[in-house]
N, C-alpha and C positions, 0 to 999 in steps of 0.2 A: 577758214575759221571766221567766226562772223563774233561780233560786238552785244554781249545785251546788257541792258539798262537796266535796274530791279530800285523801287521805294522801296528802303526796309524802315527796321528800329533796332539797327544793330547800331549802337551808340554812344562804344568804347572800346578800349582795348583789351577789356575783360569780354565784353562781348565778342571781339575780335575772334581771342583766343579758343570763344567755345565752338565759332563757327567752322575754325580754320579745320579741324580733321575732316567733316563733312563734305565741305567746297574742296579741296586738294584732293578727296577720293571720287569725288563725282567729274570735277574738270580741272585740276592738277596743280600743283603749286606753283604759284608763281602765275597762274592764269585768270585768278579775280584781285578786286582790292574796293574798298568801304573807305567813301569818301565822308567822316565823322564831322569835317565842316558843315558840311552841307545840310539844310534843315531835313530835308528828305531821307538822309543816310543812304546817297546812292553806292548801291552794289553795280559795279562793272566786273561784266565776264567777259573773256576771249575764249571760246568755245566751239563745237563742232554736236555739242552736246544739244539733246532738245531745251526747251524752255520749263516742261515740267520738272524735269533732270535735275535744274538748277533750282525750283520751286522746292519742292520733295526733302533735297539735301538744307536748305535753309530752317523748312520747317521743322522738320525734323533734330535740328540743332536747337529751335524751341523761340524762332523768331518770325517774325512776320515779316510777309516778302509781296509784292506786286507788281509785274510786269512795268514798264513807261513803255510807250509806242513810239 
């Protein structure tokens, strides 16, 4: 299971809640978390899932999402 990084604009806990069915069925609960200090609103994934996997389910939830290297 490997670590990814993602910039979002998910940037509350209402935001939180719209993403959470997305991310839990693409790579499972309890396996991301949205760090809202942070000015970037970094997304952490623990996954085995691709990159676009985790891209796809964000957007899809109606946020903006970008890889960090």
């Amino acid at each position: 299971m490997s670590e990814l990084k993602f910039k979002t604009n998910i940037n509350c806990g209402s935001c939180i809640k719209s993403v959470k069915p997305f991310l839990d069925e693409t790579v499972g609960e309890g396996n991301w978390s949205v760090d809202t200090e942070n000015p970037d609103k970094i997304l952490t994934v623990n996954t085995d899932e691709e990159v676009t996997d985790v891209v796809e389910a964000v957007t899809d939830a109606g946020f903006k999402i970008q890889k960090i290297d």
